[in-house]
C-alpha positions as CSV (number, residue, x, y, z in Angstrom):
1,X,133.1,82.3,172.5
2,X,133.9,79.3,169.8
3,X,134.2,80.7,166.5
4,X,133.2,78.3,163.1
5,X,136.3,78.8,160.8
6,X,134.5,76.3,158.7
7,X,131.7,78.6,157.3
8,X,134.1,81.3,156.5
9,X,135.2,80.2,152.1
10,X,137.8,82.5,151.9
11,X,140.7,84.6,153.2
12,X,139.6,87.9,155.0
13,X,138.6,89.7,157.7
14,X,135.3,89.6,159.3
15,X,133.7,91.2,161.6
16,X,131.4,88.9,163.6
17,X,128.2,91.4,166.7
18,X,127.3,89.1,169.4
19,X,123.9,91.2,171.1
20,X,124.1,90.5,174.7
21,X,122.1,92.8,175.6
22,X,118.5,92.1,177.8
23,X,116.2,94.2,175.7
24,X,112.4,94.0,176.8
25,X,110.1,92.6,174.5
26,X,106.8,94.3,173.6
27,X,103.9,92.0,174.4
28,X,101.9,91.1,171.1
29,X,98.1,91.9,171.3
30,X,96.0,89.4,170.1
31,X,98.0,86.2,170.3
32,X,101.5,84.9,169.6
33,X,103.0,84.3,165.7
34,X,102.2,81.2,164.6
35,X,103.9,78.8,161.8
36,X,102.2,77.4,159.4
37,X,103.6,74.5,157.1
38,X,101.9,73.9,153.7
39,X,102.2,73.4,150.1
40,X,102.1,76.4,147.5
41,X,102.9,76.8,143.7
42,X,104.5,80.1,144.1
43,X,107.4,81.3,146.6
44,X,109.9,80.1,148.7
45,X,110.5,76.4,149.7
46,X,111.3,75.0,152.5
47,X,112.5,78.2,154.8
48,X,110.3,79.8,157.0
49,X,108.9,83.7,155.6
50,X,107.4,85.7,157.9
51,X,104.0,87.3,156.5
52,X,102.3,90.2,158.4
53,X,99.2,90.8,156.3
54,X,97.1,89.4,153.1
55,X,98.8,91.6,150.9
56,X,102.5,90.7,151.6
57,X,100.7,86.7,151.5
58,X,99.5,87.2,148.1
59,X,102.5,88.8,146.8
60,X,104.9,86.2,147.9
61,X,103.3,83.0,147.7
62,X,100.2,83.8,145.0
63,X,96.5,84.2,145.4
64,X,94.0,81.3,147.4
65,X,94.7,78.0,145.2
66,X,91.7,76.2,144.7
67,X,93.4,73.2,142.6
68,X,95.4,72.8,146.0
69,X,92.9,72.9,148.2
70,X,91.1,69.8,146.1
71,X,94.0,67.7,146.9
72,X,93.8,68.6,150.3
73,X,96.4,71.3,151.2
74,X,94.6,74.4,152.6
75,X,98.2,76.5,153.2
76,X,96.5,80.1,151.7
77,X,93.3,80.0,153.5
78,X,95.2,79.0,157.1
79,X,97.8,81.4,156.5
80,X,95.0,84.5,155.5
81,X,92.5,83.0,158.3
82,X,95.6,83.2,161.5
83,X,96.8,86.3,160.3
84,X,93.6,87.9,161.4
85,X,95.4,88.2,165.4
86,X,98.7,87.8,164.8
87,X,101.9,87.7,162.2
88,X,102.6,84.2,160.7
89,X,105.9,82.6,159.8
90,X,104.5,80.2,156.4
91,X,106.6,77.1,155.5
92,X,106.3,76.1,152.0
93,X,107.3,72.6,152.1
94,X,108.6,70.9,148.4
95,X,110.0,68.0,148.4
96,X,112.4,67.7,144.6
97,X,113.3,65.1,142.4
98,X,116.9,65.6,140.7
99,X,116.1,64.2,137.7
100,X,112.3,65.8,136.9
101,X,112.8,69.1,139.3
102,X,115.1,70.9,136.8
103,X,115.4,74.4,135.9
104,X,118.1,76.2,133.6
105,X,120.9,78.0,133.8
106,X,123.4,79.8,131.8
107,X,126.9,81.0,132.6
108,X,128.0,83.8,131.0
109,X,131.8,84.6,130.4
110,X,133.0,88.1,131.1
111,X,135.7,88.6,128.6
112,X,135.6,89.0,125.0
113,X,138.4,86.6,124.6
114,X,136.2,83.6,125.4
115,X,132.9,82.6,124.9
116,X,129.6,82.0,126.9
117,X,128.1,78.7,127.6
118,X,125.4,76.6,126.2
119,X,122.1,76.9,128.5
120,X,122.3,74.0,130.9
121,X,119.7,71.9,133.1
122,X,120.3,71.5,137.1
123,X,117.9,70.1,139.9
124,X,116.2,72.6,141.9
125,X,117.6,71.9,145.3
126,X,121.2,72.5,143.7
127,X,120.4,76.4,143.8
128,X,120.1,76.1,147.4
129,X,122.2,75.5,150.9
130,X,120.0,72.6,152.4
131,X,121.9,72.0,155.0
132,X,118.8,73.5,157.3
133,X,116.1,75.5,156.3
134,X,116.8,75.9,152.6
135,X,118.2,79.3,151.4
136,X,119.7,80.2,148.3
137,X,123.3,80.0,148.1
138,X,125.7,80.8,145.7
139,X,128.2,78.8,146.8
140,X,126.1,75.8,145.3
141,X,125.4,77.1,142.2
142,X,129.2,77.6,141.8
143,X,129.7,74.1,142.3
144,X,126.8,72.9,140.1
145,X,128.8,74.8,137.1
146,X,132.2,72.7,138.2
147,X,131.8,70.0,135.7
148,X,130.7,72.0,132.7
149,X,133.1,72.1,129.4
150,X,135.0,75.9,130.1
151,X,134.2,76.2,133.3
152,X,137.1,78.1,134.6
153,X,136.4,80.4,130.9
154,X,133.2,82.1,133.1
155,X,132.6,83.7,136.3
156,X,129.7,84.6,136.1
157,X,126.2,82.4,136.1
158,X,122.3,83.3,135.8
159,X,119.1,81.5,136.3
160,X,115.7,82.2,136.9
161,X,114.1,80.9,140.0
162,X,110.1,82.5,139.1
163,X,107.7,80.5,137.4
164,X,107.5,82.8,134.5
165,X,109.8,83.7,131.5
166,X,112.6,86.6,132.3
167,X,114.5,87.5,130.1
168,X,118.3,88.9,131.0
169,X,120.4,91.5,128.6
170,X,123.5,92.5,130.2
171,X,126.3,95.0,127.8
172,X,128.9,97.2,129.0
173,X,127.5,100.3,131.0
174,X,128.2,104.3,129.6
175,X,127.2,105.6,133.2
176,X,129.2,108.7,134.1
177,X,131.1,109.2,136.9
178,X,133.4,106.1,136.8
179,X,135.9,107.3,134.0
180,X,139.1,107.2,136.3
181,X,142.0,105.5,136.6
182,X,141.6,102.5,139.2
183,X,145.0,103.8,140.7
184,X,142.9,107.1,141.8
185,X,139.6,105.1,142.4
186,X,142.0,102.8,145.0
187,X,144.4,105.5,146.0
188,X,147.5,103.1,145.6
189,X,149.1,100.1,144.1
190,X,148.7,98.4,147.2
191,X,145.0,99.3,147.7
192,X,144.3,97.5,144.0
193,X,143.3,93.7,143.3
194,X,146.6,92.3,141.7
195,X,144.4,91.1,138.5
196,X,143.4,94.7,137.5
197,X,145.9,97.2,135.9
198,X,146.5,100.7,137.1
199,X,145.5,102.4,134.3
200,X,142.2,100.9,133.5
201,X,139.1,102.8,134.4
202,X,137.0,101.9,136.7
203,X,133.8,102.4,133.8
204,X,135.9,99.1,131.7
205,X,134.3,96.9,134.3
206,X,131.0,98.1,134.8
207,X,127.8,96.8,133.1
208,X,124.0,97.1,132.7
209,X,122.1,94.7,133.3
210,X,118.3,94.9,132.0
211,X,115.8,92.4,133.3
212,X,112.4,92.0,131.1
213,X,109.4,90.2,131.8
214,X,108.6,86.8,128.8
215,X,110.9,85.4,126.5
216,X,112.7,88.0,124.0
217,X,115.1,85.4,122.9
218,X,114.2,84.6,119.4
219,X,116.3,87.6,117.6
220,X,115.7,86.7,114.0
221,X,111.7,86.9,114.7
222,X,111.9,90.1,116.6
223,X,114.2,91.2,113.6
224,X,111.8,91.4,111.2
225,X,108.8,92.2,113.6
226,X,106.7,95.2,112.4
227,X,107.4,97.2,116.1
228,X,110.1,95.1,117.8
229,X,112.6,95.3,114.6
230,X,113.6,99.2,115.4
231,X,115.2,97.6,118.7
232,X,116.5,94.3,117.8
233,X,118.9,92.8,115.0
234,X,119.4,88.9,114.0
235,X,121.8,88.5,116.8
236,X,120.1,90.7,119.3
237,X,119.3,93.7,121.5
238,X,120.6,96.6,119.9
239,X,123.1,98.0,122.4
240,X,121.9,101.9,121.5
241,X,118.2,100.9,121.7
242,X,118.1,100.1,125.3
243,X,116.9,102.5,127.1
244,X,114.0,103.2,124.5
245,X,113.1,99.5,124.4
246,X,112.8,99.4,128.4
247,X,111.0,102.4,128.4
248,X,108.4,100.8,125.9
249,X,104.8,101.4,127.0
250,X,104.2,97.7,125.6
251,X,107.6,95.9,127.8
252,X,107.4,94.8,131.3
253,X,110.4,95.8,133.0
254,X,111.1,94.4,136.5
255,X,114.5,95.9,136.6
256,X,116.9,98.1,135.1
257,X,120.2,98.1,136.9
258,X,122.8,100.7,135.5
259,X,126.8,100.7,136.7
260,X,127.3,97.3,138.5
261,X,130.6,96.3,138.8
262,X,132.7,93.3,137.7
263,X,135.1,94.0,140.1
264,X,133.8,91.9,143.2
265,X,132.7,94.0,146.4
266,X,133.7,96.8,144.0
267,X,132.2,100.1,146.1
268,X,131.0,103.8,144.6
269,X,132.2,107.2,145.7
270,X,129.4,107.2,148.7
271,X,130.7,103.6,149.6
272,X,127.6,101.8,148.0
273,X,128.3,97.6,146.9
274,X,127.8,98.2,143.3
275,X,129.4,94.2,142.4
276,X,127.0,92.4,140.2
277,X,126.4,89.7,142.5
278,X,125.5,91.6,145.6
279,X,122.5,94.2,143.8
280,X,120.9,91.7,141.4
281,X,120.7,89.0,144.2
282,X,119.2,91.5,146.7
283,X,116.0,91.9,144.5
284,X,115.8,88.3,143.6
285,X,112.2,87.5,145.3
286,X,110.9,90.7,143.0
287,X,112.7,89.4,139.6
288,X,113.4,85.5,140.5
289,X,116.6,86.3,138.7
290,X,119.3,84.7,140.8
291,X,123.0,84.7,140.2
292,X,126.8,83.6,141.3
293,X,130.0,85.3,140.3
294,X,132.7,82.7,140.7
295,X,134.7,85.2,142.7
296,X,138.2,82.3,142.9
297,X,138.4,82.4,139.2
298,X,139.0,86.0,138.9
299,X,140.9,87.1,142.3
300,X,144.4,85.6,141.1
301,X,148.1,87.4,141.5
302,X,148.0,88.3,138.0
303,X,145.7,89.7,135.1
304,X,144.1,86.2,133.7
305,X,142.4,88.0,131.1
306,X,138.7,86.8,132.8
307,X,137.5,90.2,133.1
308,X,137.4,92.0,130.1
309,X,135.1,94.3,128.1
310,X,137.2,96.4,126.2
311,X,138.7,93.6,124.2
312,X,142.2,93.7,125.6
313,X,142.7,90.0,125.4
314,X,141.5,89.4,121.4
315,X,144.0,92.9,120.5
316,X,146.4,90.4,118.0
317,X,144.4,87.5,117.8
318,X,142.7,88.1,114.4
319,X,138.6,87.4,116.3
320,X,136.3,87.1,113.9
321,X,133.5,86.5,116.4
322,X,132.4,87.7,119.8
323,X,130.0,85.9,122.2
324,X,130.3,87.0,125.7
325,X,127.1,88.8,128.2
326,X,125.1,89.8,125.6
327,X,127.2,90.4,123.0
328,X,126.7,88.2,120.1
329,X,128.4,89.1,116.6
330,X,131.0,89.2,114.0
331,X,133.5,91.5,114.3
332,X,135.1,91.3,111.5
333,X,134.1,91.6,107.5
334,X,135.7,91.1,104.0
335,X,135.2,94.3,102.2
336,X,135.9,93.7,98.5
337,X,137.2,96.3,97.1
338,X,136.2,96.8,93.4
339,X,137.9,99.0,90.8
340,X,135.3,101.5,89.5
341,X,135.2,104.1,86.8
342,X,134.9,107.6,87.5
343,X,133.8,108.4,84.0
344,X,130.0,106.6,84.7
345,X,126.6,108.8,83.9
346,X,125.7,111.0,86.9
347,X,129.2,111.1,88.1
348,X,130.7,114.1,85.8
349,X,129.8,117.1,85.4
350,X,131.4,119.5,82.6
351,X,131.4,122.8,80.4
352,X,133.9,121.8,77.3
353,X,134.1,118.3,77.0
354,X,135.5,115.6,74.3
355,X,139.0,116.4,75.1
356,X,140.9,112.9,76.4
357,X,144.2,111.1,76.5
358,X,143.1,107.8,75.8
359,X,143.7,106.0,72.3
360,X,142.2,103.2,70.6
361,X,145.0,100.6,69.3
362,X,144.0,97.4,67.1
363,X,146.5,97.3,64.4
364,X,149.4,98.8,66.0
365,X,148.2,102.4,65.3
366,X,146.8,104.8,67.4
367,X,143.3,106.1,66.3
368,X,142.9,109.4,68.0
369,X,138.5,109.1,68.1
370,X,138.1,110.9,71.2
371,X,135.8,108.2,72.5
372,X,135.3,106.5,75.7
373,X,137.7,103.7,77.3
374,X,136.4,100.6,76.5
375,X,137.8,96.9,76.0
376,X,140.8,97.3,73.8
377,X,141.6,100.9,74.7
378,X,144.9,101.5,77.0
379,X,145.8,104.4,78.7
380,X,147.8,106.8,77.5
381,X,147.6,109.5,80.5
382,X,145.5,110.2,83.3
383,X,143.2,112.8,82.1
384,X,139.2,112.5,83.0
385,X,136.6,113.1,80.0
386,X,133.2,114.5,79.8
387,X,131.7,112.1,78.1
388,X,129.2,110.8,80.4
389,X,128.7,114.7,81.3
390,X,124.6,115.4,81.9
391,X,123.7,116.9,78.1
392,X,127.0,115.6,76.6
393,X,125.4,113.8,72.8
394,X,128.2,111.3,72.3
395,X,129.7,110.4,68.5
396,X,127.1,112.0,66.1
397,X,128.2,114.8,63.7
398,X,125.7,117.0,61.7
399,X,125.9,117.4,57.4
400,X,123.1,120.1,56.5
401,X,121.8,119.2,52.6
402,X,119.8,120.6,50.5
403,X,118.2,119.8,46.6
404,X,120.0,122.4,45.4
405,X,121.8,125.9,45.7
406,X,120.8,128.6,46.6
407,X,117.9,126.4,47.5
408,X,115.1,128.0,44.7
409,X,112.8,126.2,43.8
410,X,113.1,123.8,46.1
411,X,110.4,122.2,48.2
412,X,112.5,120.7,51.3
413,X,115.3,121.2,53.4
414,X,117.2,117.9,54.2
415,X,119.2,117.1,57.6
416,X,121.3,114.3,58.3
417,X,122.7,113.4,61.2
418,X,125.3,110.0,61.2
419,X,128.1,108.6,63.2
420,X,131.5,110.2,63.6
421,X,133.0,106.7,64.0
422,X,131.3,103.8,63.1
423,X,133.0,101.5,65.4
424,X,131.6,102.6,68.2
425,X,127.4,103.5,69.1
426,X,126.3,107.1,69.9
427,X,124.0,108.2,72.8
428,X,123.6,111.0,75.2
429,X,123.3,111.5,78.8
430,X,120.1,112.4,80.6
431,X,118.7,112.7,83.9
432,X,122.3,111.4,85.0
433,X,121.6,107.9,82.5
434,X,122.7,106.7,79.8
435,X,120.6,107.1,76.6
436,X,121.4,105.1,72.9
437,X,120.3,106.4,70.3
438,X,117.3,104.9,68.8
439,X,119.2,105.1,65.5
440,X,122.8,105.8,64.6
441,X,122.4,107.5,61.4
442,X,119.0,109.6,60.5
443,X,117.5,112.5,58.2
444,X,115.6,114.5,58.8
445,X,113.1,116.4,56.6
446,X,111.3,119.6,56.3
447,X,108.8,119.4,53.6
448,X,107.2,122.8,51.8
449,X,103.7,121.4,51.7
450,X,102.9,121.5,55.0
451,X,102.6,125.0,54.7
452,X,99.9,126.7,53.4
453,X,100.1,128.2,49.5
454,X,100.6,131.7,49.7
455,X,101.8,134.3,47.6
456,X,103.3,136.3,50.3
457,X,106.8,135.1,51.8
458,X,106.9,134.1,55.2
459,X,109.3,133.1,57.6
460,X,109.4,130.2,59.9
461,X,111.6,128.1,62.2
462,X,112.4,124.1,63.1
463,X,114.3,122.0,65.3
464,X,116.2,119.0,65.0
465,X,115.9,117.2,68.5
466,X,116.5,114.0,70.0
467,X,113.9,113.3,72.4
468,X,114.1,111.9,76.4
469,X,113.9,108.4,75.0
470,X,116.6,108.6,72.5
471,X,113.9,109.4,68.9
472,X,115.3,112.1,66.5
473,X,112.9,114.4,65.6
474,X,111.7,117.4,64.0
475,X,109.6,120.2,65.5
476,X,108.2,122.7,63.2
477,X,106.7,126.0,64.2
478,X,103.5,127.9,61.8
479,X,105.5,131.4,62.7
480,X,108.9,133.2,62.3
481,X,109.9,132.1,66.0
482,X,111.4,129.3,67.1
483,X,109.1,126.0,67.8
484,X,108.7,124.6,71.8
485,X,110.4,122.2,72.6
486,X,110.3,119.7,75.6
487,X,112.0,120.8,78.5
488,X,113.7,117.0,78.2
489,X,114.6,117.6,74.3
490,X,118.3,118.2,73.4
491,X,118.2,120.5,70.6
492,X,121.0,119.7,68.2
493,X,120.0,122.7,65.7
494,X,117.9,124.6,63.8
495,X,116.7,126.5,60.9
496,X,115.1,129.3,59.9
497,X,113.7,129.5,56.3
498,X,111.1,131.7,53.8
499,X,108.9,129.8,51.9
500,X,106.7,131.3,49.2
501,X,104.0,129.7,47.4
502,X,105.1,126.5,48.8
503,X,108.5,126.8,48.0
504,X,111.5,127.9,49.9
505,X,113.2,131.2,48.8
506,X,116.3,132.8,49.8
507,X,119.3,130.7,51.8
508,X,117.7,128.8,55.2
509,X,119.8,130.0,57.9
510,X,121.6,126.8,60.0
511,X,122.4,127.4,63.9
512,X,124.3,124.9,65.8
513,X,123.3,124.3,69.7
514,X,124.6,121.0,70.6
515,X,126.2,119.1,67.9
516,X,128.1,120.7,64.6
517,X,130.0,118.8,61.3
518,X,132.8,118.1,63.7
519,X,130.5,116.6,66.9
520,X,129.6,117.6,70.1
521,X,129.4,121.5,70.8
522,X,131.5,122.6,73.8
523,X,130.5,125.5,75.7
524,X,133.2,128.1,74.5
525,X,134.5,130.6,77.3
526,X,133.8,134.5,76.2
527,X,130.6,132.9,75.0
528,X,128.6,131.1,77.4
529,X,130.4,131.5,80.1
530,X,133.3,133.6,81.7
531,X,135.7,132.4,84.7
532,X,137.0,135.3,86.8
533,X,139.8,134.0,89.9
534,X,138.8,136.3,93.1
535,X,141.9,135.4,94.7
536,X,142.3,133.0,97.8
537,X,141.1,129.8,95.9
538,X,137.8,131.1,94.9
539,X,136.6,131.5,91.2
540,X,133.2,132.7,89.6
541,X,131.7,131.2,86.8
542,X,129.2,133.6,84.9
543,X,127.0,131.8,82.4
544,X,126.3,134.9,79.5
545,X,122.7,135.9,78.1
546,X,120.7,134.5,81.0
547,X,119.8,137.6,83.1
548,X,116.2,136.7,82.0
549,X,113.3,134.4,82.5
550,X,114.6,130.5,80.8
551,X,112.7,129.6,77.6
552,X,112.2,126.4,75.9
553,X,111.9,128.7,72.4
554,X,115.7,130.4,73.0
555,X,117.7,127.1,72.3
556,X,121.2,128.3,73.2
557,X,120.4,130.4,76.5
558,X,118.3,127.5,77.9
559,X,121.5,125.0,77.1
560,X,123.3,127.3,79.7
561,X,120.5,127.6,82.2
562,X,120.3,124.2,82.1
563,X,124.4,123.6,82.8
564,X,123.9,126.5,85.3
565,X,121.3,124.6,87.5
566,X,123.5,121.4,87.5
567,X,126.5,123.0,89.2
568,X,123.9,124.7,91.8
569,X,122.3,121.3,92.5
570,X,126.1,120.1,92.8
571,X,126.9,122.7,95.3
572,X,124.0,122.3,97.5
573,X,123.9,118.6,98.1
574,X,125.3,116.3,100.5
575,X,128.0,115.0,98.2
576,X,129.6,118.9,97.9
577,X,132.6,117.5,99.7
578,X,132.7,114.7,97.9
579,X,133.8,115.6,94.6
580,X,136.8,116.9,92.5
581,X,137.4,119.8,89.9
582,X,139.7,119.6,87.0
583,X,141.4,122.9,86.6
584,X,143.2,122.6,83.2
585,X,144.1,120.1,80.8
586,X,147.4,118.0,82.7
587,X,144.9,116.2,85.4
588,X,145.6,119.1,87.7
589,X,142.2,119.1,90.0
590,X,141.0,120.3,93.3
């Protein structure tokens, strides 16, 4: 028997059944299969399907067509009338135009070294082998793409042969099962195509492919859409929202097609065809998605670098951008890297405080003002401060006055609070901000009169604050205990004083919290706190006087509550790793 070399496009073995065998045919009841030839909108041209009942009519080439049967063509109603007594073979005839019988097509490049195409226009007929009854072929869709810019940059090629939108997402596939070496997929060297290396895997040349009914091409719009935005970006699909975005209650998948194979005829362990071209191809009539994989630009003696999803081929190369499948993005990004301050509000955290190594130099002296690094300071070490510590009241000293000594007589008690260098502005930390002062030099005054006249001493108590928005203030109290304050206040002192008939007897009593004659208070180990080491790295810090209940009224105790619940918050959030402990006064930290 002759055989055709000439329908045989490339080097191989085949194996080619003759049947000739004498089989007896069953006699059909009811009538021979008849062809019909007509025109429809829907299904295939110009080849002869075979169509045993309504249903299997309907589903290929549409429901009864009215708008044809005006104009004459009655190819529904013969087909459904005929298969009443027997099967039918149904001819849709379609005679194209090259230049207004267009659809379009994209080819894709399977590397990430080059890029994919533009989408393209070609006539109809081009899709298919004509030579006879018309069938699709991708042999001629190969050779449509032959004259394109980059051609021989992609091997593979898709287009949609439906009458409706379809929309294709293809990405590199994490199925399991294909993580091994392709020398122990093949078995040997010899076994392997010459263009793949021995120590791929086989998974670095499988993909997904995803095949969705309408148009979900317009990324930036699906972006910023209310439901679609959780699965897509500006330049597309997310790759991790697949799965949930196919299982949408509101998408119409028509496929979802997990491990194909780059590698042509590329078989599984139980000896399935798992290549690209062969699956999606094979469900074509369900999805209309048709497609070629230009099987001569990848099969060389050699790696070419035309299959590649790892990103072997751009290692070097300095890629800025990908744009390959469905992989559209930058891959590459100018971080600037800007110099910040550690010593910022809400980024310290301390128990003494003011102690730095900075100095302040404008007319070739150094002014030791323990004050912040600003423009004109230079370093003189590398020693972290506490001034933007949460509580920490920055450049303000106290001076305690009175109209005279030992303060009989008098009708007031006189506090003034100003700056300890005038160069620079005072304000404290809060709520991890930074708060000026509303004014950088106050007094403050306690007048006699607003107590009542009476001939028996009493005692009584008042605060000098500055309040959350920066305000000095003073709170008095009508009895010998201390006045409330707002949980937000930083006390910076108060007094305790007798006042009979309207006039203060006896020496008022002055207590420091946060701010003395010299400036800021620091907390003072043996006092407020003690540090014991328990050995392997591990200290305790005890803050004293607060096994009880915090009170606004106990000034001192509720400093060290406060100090004690900042550490805690410290501790217990998700920065606890983050952050670094001075442990003495020569920058050694932990």
């Amino acid at each position: 028997m002759a055989i055709q070399i000439g329908k045989y496009k490339r080097p191989g073995i085949f194996l080619e059944e003759y049947d000739n065998s004498i089989m007896a045919t069953s006699v059909v009841e009811g009538g021979i299969t008849n062809l019909v030839i007509g025109v429809s909108r829907k299904g295939p041209v110009n080849t002869p399907i075979m169509i045993t009942n309504n249903s299997d009519l309907e589903t290929i080439f549409g429901q009864l067509d009215r708008n044809l049967e005006r104009k004459g063509s009655f190819f529904h109603r013969t087909v459904s009338k005929m298969l009443e007594t027997a099967p039918v073979f149904a001819v849709n005839l379609l005679i194209t135009d090259d230049n207004l019988d267009t659809i379009e097509y994209k080819s894709l490049s399977t590397s990430a070294d080059y890029t994919n195409d533009v989408e393209r226009e070609g006539p109809y007929r081009r899709f298919f082998d004509t030579t006879g009854f018309w069938k699709r072929d991708t042999e001629s869709f190969i050779n449509l793409t032959k004259n394109n810019t980059g051609y021989s940059e992609r091997a593979f090629s898709l287009t949609n042969l439906s009458d409706k939108y379809v929309t294709v997402f293809a990405f590199k596939s994490a199925v399991s099962g294909f993580d091994r070496t392709l020398i122990e997929w093949y078995g040997s060297i010899d076994k392997m195509p010459s263009y793949l290396s021995s120590n791929d895997y086989a998974s670095d040349y499988m993909v997904d492919v995803v095949v969705i009914s309408g148009d979900w091409s317009n990324y930036k719009e699906l972006a910023v859409d209310a439901r679609w935005g959780a699965y897509f970006n500006a330049t597309g699909l997310i790759k991790g929202k697949v799965r949930e975005f196919a299982n949408d209650r509101n998408v119409s998948l028509l496929s979802y097609y997990e491990g194909l194979s780059l590698i042509p005829y590329f078989r599984d362990t139980n000896g399935r065809n798992v290549f690209i071209e062969t699956v999606i191809n094979r469900d074509t009539d369900r999805t209309g998605i048709f497609c070629a994989f230009n099987n001569d630009l990848i099969e060389t003696d050699y790696f070419n670098g035309r299959l590649d999803l790892i990103g072997h081929t751009i290692a070097g190369k300095n890629e800025t951008n990908i744009d390959f499948l469905s992989y559209q993005d930058t891959i590459s990004e100018e971080v600037e890297m800007i110099s910040t301050p550690l010593d910022l509000p809400g980024n310290v955290t301390a128990l003494l405080g003011g102690s730095t190594s900075w100095a302040y130099v404008s007319d070739g002296v150094d002014h030791a003002y323990h004050t912040p690094k600003t423009k004109g300071w230079v370093e003189n070490g590398e020693m972290r401060t506490s001034y933007f510590a949460e509580g920490y009241v920055y450049n303000i000293m106290s001076d305690y006055l009175g109209e005279s000594t030992p303060f009989v007589g008098t009708d007031s008690i006189v506090a003034t609070y100003s700056l300890l260098n005038p160069d620079f502005e005072s304000f404290l930390v809060m709520g991890d901000k930074q708060v000026v002062l509303a004014t950088q030099s106050v007094t403050l005054s306690i007048s006699t009169s607003n107590y009542v006249y009476s001939a028996t001493s009493a005692t009584y108590s008042s605060a000098f604050v500055i309040d959350s928005t920066g305000k000095f203030k003073v709170v008095n109290s009508t009895t010998a205990t201390n006045p409330v304050v707002a949980s937000t206040d930083t006390v910076l002192g108060y007094v305790k004083f007798r006042v009979l008939n309207q006039q203060i007897t006896g020496t008022p009593v002055f207590t420091d919290v946060n701010i003395t004659e010299l400036g800021f208070k620091n907390f003072t180990i043996g006092t407020d706190y003690v540090v014991e080491d328990l050995g392997l790295g591990s200290i305790k810090v005890s803050f004293l006087d607060t096994d009880a209940s915090p009170s606004v009224k106990n000034y001192e105790q509720y400093r060290r509550f406060k100090a004690f619940n900042r550490l805690i918050d410290l501790i217990d959030s998700t920065n606890k790793d983050k952050m670094t402990m001075l442990i003495n006064h020569t920058s050694g930290k932990k």
